[in-house]
C-alpha positions, 0 to 999 in steps of 0.5 A: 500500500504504497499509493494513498490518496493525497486528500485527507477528506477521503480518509474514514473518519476514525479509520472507522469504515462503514459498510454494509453487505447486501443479501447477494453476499449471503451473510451470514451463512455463506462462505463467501461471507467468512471470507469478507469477515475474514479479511476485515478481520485482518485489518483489525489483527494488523492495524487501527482500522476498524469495519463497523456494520452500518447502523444508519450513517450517511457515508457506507461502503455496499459490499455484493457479490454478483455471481455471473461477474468476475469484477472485483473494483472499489472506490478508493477512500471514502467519496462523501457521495454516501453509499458508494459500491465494492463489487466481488464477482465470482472470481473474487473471493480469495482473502488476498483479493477481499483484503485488496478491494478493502483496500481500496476502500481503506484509501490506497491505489495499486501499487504499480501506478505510483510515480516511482513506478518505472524504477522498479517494473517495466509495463509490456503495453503490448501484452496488455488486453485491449481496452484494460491499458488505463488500469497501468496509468502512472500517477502523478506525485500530486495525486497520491501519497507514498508517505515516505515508503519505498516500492514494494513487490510484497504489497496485496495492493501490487498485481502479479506479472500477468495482470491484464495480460490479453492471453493468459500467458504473455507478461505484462509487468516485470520487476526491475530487480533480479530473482524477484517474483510477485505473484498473484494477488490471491495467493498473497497472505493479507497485508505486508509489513510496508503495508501495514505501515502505511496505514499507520502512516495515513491515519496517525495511528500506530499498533492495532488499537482502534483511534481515539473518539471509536467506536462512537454512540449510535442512536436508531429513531426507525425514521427511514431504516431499521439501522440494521436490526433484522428479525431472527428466526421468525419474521414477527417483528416489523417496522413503521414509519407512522408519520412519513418522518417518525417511525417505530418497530412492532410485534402483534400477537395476530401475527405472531401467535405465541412463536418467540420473536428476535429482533436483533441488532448488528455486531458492537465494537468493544471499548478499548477503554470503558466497560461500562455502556449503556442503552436506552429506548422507549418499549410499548407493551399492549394486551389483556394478556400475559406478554414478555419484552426482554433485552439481552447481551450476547458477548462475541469473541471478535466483532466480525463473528457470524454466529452467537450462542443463545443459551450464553447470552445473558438477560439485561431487562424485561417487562411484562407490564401492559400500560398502552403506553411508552416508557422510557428505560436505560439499561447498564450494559458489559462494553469490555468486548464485542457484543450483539443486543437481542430483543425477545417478544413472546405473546401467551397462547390465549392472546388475541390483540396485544402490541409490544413496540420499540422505539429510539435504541440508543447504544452509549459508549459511558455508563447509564446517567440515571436520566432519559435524556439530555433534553433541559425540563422545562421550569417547575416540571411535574415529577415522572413517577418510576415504572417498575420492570421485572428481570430475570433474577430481580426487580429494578425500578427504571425512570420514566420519561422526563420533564412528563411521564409518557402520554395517555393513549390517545388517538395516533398523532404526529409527535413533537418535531425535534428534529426537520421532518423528512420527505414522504417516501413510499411504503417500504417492502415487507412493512405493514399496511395498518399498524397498531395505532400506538400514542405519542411519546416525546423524543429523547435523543442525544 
């Protein structure tokens, strides 16, 4: 990775590169999926840099696969044009390949475009498929960085000697120095030693530690998007956006019967420093029988792990109180190592109308405040009165919703505007037509 982009505004800030995969990927079962783990899990092994699951940011690399395409391309660093494409086509996925178009991504152009280039191979332009000559462009020292770096044959950002050759066999690179071989990309390890480097050099950071400031808060109002929570198992749970510009998630017992439903959220970075996190949200629970919402943390030995083990997760929080209205809660949660948060909903076998519901998810990287929310009271505001909620093992009492407890159940209106209303957008696919008409609830974000 001797050829990094020049202009720091591509660079992913706190070398945190946000992605997402599309279902053509297959995650998480598929073995093309393990490979992308795999190689984002080098970066991590080896460097500062960090893969975070998309949870709503307006800057992303989509990762898909398509399978009838042997392409393998990627923006180099972050556009700022927010989502940007990483295509894996079928020939693609080896871990030298994956850990070289993530590369890309990260903020580095092949190793033989550099403007020192011609010191240390020879291009046979002859043998060069007609149409691909573009890809052996020679970059000027203006558009790139070699951050002081030499040439290197080694790079997983370097082509072997056949790249683009027009038929197989004729060579198209050439190393300037004897005895030296490249090879191909994909049998290449993962990221050489001036490699590794290099990304120290182009993002100030040294070891394998993530940056100061990472991982950061991550805040879902449901407004356009579940930010990345997926049902699991079962597709009970469902999303609303009530309002065209506020939104929620819901399980109803017509639809779920008594099956359990799963709401789970992506994989969490740890802190490299707290372990004490927090999360906070709004819960509805409605019926006139027994219903359950609980909250549990699955702990994860590496944040691109495909799979957890139920029976290990531990319950947070539950409730089985139906009020027909929203309650704010915060919930302590281990920070100290990756994790995975579930949320269960489970109708009893006799119900016949009952909504449980969720609202504005808020993950904090610092311990619970004991508050719902930074929003200033206003002067003398009634006192919230505790809403108690049952755990598995004891019973704690949670805050309700400051400056007012939350609303009666009235007919669904618009809530207060916080933040700019959005536009209308069409119903999503697989949403409900008629959601459950749920009351309002003042909202409480960061």
């Amino acid at each position: 990775m001797k050829n990094a982009i020049a202009d720091e505004n591509m660079l992913w800030p706190y070398a945190n590169i946000i992605y997402k995969t599309e279902d053509s990927v297959g995650c998480p079962e598929s073995p093309q999926c393990e490979i992308l783990m795999k190689a984002m899990e080098h970066y991590h092994q080896k460097s500062c840099v960090r893969f975070k699951e998309w949870t709503g940011e307006r800057d992303y690399v989509k990762i898909f696969f398509n399978p009838d395409s042997g392409a393998c391309w990627s923006p180099v660093g972050r556009t700022g044009e927010g989502e940007q494409l990483l295509s894996l086509g079928q020939r693609c996925w080896y871990l030298g390949i994956v850990v070289h178009e993530l590369g890309h991504a990260v903020g580095f152009w092949h190793e033989m475009n550099r403007p020192d280039r011609d010191a240390w191979i020879h291009i046979f332009w002859r043998n060069i498929l007609p149409g691909f000559e573009s890809a052996f462009a020679m970059h000027d020292a203006a558009s790139v960085n070699t951050l002081g770096e030499r040439f290197d044959y080694r790079s997983i950002m370097m082509y072997d000697e056949y790249a683009f050759s027009k038929d197989g066999t004729s060579p198209t690179i050439q190393p300037t120095q004897p005895g030296v071989t490249i090879g191909p990309i994909w049998r290449k390890p993962g990221l050489s030693a001036s490699d590794v480097r290099r990304v120290h050099k182009l993002y100030n950071c040294q070891g394998n530690q993530p940056k100061p400031g990472f991982p950061v808060d991550v805040v879902c109002d449901f407004d356009e998007h579940t930010c990345g929570f997926k049902n699991g198992g079962s597709a009970v749970w469902a999303w609303h956006n009530s309002t065209r510009s506020d939104g929620f998630v819901y399980s109803t017992c017509e639809k779920a019967g008594s099956t359990p439903g799963y709401f789970l959220s992506v994989n969490f970075h740890a802190s490299p420093e707290a372990s004490r996190g927090c999360v906070r949200f709004w819960h509805l629970l409605r019926s006139e029988e027994d219903l359950v919402l609980q909250l549990s943390q699955a702990h994860l030995d590496r944040v691109t792990q495909l799979s957890y083990d139920p029976d290990a997760a531990k319950d947070l929080w539950e409730s089985q109180v139906s009020t027909g209205q929203w309650t704010h809660v915060e919930v302590p949660i281990d920070i100290s190592r990756p994790f995975k948060l579930v949320f269960m909903s489970v109708f009893s076998e006799t119900c016949q109308h009952g909504t449980i519901a969720l609202d504005d998810v808020e993950v904090l990287y610092r311990p619970c405040s004991g508050a719902s929310g930074p929003m200033a009271p206003p002067p003398s505001p009634p006192e919230a009165p505790p809403t108690t909620t049952t755990t598995s093992a004891t019973t704690t009492t949670g805050t309700a919703a400051t400056p007012t407890p939350p609303p009666p159940l009235p007919p669904l209106g618009p809530r207060p505007a916080i933040m700019q209303p959005k536009p209308p957008r069409a119903p999503a696919p697989g949403e409900e037509d008629e959601p459950p008409q749920l009351p309002t609830h003042p909202h409480n974000h960061l």
